[in-house]
N, C-alpha and C positions, 0 to 999 in steps of 0.2 A: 370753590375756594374755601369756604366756610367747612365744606366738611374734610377737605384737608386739613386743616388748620384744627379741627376738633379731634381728629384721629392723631393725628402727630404729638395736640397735648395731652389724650388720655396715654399716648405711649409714653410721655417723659414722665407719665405722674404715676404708671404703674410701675416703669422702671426704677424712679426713686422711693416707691414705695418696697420693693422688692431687694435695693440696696441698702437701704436704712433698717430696716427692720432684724432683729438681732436673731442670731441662731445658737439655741441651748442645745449643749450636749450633756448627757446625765450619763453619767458611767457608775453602773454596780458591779464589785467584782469580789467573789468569793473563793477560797479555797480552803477547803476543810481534809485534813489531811494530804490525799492525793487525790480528791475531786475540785474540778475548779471548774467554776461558773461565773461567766462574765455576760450585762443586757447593757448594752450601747442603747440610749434611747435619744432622737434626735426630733426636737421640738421648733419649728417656723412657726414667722409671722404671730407672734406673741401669744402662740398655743392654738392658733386656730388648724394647723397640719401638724402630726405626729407621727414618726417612724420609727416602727422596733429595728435596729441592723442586726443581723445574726450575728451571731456568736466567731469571734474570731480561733481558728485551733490551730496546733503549729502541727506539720507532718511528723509523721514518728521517725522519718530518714532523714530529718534536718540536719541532726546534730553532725551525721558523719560526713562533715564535707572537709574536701582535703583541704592543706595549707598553702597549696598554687594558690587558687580560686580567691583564696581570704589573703592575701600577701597582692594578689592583681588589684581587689577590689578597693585596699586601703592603699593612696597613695597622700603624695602633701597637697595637687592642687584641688582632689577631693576633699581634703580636711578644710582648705581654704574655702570654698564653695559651701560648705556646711557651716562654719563659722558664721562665713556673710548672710546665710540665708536665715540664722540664726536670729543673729544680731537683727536681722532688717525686721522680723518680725516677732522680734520682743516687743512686749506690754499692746500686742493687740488681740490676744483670749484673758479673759475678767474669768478671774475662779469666783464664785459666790459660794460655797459651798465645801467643806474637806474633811473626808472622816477618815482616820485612816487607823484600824484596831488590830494589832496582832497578840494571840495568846497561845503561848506555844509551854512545854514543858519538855523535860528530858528525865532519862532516869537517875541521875544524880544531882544533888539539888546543888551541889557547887556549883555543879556545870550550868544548871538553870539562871544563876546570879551572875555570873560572868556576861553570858550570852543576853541576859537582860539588860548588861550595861553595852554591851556591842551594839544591840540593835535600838538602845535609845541614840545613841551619837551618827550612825547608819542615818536613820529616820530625821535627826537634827540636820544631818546633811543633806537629804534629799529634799528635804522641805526649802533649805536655805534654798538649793537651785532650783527650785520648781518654782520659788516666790521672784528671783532674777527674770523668767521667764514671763510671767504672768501677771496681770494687777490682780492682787487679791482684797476682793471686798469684805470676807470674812477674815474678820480681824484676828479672829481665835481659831485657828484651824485645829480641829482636835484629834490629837495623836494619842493611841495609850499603848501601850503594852503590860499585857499580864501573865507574869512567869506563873506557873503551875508546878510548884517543887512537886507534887506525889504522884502526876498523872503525865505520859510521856504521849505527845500532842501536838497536831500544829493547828490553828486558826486565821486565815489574814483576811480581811475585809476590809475591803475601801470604797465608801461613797464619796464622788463627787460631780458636779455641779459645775460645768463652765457655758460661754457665750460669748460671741463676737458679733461684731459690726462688718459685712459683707466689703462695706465701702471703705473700710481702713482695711481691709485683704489688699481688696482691689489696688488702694493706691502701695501698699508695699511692692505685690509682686511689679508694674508697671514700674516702681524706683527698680527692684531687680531685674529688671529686664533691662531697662535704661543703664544699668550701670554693664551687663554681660555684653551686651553692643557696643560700650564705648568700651570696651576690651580689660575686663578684671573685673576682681573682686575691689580689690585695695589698691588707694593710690596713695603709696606714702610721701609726705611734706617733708621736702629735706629744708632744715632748717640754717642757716646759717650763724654759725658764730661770731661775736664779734669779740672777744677774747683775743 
């Protein structure tokens, strides 16, 4: 009975050791002109396991796909479904980390001034939803861009840095699951006026 009782609690203690314990992901992603280079690095158990994932690349016949296919695939209870999944798991990946530097030029330096003010408010926007999405502990995420009026170029590099907690996955998907069984995403509160 004792060594039931010792096996069952090394299993709760390894189990909670295994949920609690945060998992960092490091993403470098380069592209220099038209070469691009991206390392997913995936760090457990507070760096004591470390995994390189290969490199993600998209097929060269991607793009030509028809507009049945993409007209089938978007529909509204889709979009609903991605909302809610959305929503449910917002603020449980912590960014620690955020670099994100483009340097590009073109051959006319107007056009380099313009385009430099397009992809600062781009970048302002992407940042604003990316912070919706995430808790960010880096207070200063650092964004630059630099136009190059005399050399026609592109440069985009992004480091970062995120992490989560196994056991707040765990309990969202388990609310998404709970909530697709009791049938929907969304239950709207009809409110009553008293007007």
């Amino acid at each position: 009975m004792i060594l039931y009782f010792t096996l069952f609690s090394l299993f709760l203690f390894s189990l909670l050791f295994i949920i609690m314990a945060p998992v960092r992901i490091n993403i470098k992603y380069l592209r220099e002109n038209n070469k691009e280079k991206i390392r997913i690095k995936l760090i457990l158990f507070w760096g004591l396991v470390k995994f390189n994932l290969p490199s993600l690349r998209r097929p060269k016949g991607s793009q030509k796909n028809n507009k049945k296919t993409k007209a089938q695939a978007f529909s509204l209870k889709a979009l609903t479904d991605l909302i809610f999944l959305l929503r449910e798991m917002r603020n449980i990946v912590i960014c620690d980390k955020f670099y994100w530097t483009t340097a590009f030029g073109l051959p006319d330096a107007a056009q380099t001034g313009v385009l430099s003010g397009i992809i600062w408010g781009i970048k302002g926007n992407i940042l604003a939803v990316i912070k919706w999405f995430f808790i960010f502990e880096d207070r200063d995420p650092e964004i630059e861009v630099r136009p190059d009026f005399k050399n026609a170029h592109l440069l985009v590099e992004i480091k970062s840095s995120f992490r989560f907690y196994p056991y707040r996955l765990l309990k969202a998907g388990i609310k998404i699951v709970y909530q697709k069984v009791r049938g929907g995403a969304f239950n709207w509160k009809i409110i009553q006026s008293r007007v």
